[in-house]
DRENTI-137032 format. One line per 8 residues: number of its first residue (from 0); their letters; for each residue x, y, z of N, C-alpha, C, CB. Coordinates in steps of 0.2 Angstrom, whole numbers. Glycine has a CB too. Layout:
% DRENTI-137032
NUM = A = X:Y:Z:X:Y:Z:X:Y:Z:X:Y:Z | ...
This chain:
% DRENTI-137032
0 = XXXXXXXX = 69:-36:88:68:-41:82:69:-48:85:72:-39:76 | 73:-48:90:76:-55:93:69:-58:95:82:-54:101 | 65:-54:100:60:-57:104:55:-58:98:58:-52:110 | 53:-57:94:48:-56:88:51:-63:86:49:-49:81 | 57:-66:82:60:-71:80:58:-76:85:67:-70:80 | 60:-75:91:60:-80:99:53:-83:101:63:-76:107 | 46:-77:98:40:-80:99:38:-82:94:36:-77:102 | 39:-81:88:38:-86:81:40:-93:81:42:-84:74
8 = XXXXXXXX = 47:-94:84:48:-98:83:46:-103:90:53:-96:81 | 45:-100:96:40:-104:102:31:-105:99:40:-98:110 | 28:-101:94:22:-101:92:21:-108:87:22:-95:88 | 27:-108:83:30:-116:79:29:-120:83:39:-118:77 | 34:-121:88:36:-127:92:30:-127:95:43:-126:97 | 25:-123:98:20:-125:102:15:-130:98:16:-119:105 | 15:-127:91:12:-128:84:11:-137:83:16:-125:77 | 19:-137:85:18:-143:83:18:-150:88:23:-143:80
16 = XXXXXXXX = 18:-147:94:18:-148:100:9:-150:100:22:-142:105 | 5:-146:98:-3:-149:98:-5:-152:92:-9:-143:99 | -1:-151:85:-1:-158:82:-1:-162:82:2:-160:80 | 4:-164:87:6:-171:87:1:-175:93:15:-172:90 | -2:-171:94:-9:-176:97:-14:-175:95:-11:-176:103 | -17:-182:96:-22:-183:93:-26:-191:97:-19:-183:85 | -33:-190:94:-37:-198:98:-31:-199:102:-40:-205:93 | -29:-205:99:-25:-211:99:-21:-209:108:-18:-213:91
24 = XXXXXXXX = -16:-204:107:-13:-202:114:-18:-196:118:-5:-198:112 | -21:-195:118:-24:-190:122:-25:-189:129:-29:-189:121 | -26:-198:130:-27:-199:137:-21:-204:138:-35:-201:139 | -15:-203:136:-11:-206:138:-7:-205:143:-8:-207:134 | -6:-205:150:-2:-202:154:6:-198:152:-3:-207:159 | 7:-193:155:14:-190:152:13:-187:144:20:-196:151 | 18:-183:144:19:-180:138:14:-173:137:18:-186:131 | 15:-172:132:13:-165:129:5:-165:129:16:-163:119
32 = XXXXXXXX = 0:-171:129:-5:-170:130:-11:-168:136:-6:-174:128 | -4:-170:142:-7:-169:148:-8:-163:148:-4:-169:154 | -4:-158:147:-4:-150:147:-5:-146:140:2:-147:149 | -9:-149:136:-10:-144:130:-15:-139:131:-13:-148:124 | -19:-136:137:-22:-132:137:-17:-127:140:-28:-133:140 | -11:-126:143:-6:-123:145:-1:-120:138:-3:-128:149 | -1:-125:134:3:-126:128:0:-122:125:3:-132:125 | -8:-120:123:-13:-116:120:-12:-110:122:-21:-117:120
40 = XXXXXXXX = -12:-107:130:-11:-101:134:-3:-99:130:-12:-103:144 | 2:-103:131:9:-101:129:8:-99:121:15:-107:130 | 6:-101:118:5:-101:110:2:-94:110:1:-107:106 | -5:-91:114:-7:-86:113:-3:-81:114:-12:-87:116 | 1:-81:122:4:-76:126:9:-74:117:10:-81:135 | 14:-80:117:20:-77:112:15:-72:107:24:-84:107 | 8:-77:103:6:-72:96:2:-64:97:0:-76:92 | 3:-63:105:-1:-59:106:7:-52:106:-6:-61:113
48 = XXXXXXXX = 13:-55:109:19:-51:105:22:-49:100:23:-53:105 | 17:-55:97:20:-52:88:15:-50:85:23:-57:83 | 9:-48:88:3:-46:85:3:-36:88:-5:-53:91 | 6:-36:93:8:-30:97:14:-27:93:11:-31:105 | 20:-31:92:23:-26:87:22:-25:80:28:-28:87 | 17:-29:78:14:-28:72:11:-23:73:10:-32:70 | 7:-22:77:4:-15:78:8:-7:78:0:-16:84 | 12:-9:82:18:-5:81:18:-1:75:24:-9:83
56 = XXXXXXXX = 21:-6:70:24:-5:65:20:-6:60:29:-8:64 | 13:-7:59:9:-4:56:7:3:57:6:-7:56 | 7:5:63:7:12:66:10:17:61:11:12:73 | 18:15:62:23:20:59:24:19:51:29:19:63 | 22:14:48:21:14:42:15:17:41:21:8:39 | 10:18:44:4:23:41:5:31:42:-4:20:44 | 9:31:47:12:37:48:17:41:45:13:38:52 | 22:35:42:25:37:34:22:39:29:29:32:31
64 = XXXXXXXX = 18:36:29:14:37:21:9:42:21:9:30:18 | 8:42:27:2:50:26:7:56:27:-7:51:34 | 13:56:31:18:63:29:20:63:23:24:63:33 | 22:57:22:25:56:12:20:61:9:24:45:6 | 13:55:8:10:59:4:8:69:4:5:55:6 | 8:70:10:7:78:13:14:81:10:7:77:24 | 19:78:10:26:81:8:23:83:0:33:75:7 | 21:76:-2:23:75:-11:17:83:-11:20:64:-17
72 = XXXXXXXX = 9:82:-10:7:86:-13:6:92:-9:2:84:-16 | 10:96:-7:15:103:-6:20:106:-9:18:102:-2 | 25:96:-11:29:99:-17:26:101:-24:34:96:-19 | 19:99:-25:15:98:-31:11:103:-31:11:93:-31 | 7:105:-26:5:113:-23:10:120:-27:7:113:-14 | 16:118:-23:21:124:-24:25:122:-33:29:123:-16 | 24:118:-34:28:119:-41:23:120:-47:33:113:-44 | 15:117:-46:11:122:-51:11:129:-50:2:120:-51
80 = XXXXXXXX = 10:131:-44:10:138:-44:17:143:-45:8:139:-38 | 22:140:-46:27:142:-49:29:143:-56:30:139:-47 | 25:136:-59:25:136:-66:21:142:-70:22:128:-68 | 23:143:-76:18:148:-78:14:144:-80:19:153:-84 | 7:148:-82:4:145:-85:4:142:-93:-1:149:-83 | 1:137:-93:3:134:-101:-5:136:-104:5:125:-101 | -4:138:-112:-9:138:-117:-11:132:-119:-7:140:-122 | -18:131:-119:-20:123:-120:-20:123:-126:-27:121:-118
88 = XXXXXXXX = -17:116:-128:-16:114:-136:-21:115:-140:-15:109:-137 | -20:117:-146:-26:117:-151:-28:113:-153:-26:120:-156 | -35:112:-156:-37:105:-160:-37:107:-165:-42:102:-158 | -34:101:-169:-32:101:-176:-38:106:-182:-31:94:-178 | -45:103:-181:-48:107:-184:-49:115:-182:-53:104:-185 | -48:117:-176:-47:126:-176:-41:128:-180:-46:129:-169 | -34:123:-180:-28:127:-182:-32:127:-192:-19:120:-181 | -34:122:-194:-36:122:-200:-40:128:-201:-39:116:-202
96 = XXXXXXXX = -45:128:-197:-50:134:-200:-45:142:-199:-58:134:-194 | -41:141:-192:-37:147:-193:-30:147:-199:-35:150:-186 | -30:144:-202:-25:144:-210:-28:145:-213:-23:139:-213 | -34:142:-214:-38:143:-220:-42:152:-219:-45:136:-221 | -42:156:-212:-42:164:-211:-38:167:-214:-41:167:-205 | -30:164:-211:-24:168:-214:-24:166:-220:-17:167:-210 | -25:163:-226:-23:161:-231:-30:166:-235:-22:152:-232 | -36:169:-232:-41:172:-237:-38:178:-234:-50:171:-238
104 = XXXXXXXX = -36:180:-230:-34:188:-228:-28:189:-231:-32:189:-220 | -22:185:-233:-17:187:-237:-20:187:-245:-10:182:-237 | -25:183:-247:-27:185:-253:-22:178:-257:-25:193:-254 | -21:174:-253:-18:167:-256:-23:162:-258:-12:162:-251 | -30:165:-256:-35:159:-256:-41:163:-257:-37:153:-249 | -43:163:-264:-49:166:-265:-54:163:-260:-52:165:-272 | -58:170:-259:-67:169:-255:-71:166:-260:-72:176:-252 | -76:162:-255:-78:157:-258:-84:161:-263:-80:151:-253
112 = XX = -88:159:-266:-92:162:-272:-98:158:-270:-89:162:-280 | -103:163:-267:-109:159:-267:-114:158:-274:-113:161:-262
């Protein structure tokens, strides 16, 4: 994680290092403008470090999440199939029509008269 930190923070410093020139100094002899195409090569080298361990650890984060996931539905697999099965709920108007069965079969509700 050091080296990650140490090229961010050389990625900055080069950053600002091709900032600070501009027209006015470019062709001024000395300083950071003589060598800004060196400065560009160093800025790449470091992002290319932290572009690699990014990869890294994208890697292993997508290989957490596809085991996670593989885990979770196995445990999901294995506990429907454990579970009994459930009776699907009635809808209200079949409970009504079967009351209004039991209630002419006991003889609590006259048949209807056509």
């Amino acid at each position: 994680m050091d080296e990650i930190t140490a090229a961010l923070a050389g990625i900055r410093s080069r950053l600002d290092s091709l900032a600070s020139i501009n027209v006015t100094n470019i062709l001024i002899p000395g300083g950071p403008q003589e060598r800004y195409h060196a400065i560009i090569e160093e800025a790449y080298v470091a992002l290319g470090l932290v572009e690699t361990e990014i990869d890294v650890l994208r890697a292993e984060l997508e290989h957490q999440h596809a085991r996670l996931d593989e885990a979770r539905d196995a445990a999901l697999a294995g506990a429907t199939q454990e579970q009994p099965s459930k009776k699907p709920l009635a809808r209200p108007f079949d409970v009504y029509l079967k009351t209004l069965d039991v209630l002419k079969q006991s003889g609590q509700m006259p048949e209807e008269q056509e």
